[in-house]
Structure formats: structure tokens, C-alpha cells
C-alpha positions in Angstrom: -25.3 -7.2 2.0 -25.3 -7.1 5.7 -22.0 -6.6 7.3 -21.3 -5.9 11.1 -20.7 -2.4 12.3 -16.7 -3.4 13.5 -14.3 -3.0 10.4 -13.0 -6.7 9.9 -9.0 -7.1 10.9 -8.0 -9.6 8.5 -9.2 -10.9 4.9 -11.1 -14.2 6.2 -12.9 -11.7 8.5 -13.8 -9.4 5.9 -15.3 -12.4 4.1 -16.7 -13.8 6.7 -18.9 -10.2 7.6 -20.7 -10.6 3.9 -24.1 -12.0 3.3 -26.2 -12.4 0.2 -24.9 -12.9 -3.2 -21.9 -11.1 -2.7 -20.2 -13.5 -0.2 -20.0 -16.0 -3.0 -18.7 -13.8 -5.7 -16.3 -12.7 -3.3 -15.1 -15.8 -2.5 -15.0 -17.2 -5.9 -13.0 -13.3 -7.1 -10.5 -14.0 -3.8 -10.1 -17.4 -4.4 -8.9 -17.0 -8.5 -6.8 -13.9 -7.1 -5.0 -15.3 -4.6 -4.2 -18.7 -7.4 -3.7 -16.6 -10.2 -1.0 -14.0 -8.2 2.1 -15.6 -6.8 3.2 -16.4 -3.4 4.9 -12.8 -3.1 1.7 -10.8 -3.5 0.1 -10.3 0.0 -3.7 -9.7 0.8 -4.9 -7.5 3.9 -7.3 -5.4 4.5 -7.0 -1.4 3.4 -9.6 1.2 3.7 -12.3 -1.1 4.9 -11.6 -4.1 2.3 -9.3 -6.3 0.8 -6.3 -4.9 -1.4 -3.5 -7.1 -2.8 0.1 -6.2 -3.1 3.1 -6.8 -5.2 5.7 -3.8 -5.2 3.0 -1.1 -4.7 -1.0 -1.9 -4.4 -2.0 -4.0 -7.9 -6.0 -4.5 -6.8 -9.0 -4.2 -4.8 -12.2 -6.4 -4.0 -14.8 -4.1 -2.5 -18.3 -5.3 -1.6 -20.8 -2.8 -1.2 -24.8 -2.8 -0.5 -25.5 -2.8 -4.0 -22.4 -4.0 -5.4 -19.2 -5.5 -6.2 -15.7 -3.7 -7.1 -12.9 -5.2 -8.9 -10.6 -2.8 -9.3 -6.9 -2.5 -10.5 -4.8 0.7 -9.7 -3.3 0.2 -13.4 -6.8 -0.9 -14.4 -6.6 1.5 -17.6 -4.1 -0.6 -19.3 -6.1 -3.9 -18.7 -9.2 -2.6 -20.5 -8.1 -4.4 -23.5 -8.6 -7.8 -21.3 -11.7 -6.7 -19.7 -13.1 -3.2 -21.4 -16.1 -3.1 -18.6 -13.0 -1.2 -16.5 -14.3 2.1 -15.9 -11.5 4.6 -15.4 -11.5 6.8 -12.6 -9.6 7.9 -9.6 -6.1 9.0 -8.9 -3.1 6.6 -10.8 -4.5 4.7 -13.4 -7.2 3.3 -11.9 -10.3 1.2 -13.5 -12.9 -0.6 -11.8 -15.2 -3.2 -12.9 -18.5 -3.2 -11.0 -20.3 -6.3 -10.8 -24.0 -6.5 -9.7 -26.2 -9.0 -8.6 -26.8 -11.6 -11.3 -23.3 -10.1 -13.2 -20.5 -12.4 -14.0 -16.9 -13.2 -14.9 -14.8 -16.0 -15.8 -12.5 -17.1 -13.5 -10.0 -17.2 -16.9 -10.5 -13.4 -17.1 -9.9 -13.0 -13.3 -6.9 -14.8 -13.7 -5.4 -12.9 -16.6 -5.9 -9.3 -15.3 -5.2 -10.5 -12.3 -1.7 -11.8 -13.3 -1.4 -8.8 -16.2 -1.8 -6.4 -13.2 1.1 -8.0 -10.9 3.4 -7.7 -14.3 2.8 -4.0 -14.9 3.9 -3.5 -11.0 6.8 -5.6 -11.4 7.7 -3.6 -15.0 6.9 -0.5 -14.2 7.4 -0.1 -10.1 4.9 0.9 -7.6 1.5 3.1 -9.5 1.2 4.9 -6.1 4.7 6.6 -6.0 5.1 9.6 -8.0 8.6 10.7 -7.5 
């Protein structure tokens, strides 16, 4: 994956900046998220890539040289949907890393996708600890 040395400013530009086989996965992972969550989750660009919200951050698409992130800040309660989630960071986090020649169903997209908006909406925002 090439991508140009500027950070990109919005989510088409971010796409836009990817080569290779990620671009398409990308696509295909933004395009199922932004169906599957609902008009009240927004999509921008966070720490260098693209990070949906609905009261509080719910997920991340990350391309990298070598790979693909999907990952879920209450990721650790999805893994019953989608037990590739590997748990790590700070919250709950889990991340699914897809590699070249990897794949996922756009169903499964859309159900931890939609799964991970309800746990916000239930439970609040996963970043605020108070």
C-alpha cells in the first residue's frame, strides 16, 4: 500500500490515498459500515484513519503496508460474532486484522457493525471513565 506523505483531511481522501488490495477491501468494509450504522453515526478521520461515531468512538478501519484493521473499541464483547477479534488496547478494544487474500462477509460486517453502535447507545461512551 502506497499512500501520500500528507495525512488525508476527510474519509473520501483517506480512501482515495490507498493502492493495492487494500483500497478495495476498504471500500467494500466503509461501504457495509456506513449501510449497516444509521444516519446518526458520523465518519471522519482520527489518528491518521477513519473512526466512526455514535455517542463515543464505536470503530476503526485502518490500512497499513501489510494490513488491514477492523477494530471496535468494545470489540471484546463482539467476539462471539466474530472471535478473530484480538483483544488489546485501552477500553475494551478487539481488532480484526485482515491480510491480503483474507475475507469477511459483508453480513458479519453488518452485524458487529450494528452490535457495536447498540453497546454505545446501552452502555454510553467506552472512552469516558468517570
Amino acid at each position: 500500500m502506497k499512500r501520500a506523505s500528507n495525512v488525508p483531511s476527510t474519509p473520501d481522501d483517506y480512501v482515495s490515498s490507498l493502492t493495492e488490495w487494500q483500497r478495495p477491501l476498504v471500500e467494500r468494509l466503509r461501504k457495509v459500515t456506513r449501510k449497516a450504522a444509521t444516519t446518526a453515526t458520523t465518519e471522519s478521520i482520527k489518528w491518521g484513519h477513519l473512526v466512526y461515531h455514535r455517542n463515543g468512538p464505536v470503530l476503526l478501519i485502518r490500512a497499513e503496508e501489510k494490513r488491514v484493521l477492523f477494530g471496535f473499541w468494545r470489540g471484546q464483547l463482539l467476539r462471539e460474532i466474530e472471535p478473530r477479534l484480538k483483544p488489546g488496547g485501552k477500553y475494551e478494544m478487539a481488532t480484526l486484522q485482515l491480510n491480503e487474500g483474507d475475507t469477511i462477509s459483508d453480513a458479519k460486517v453488518k452485524r458487529l457493525v450494528q452490535s457495536a453502535v447498540a453497546l454505545n447507545m446501552e452502555m454510553g461512551d467506552p472512552t469516558d471513565l468517570s
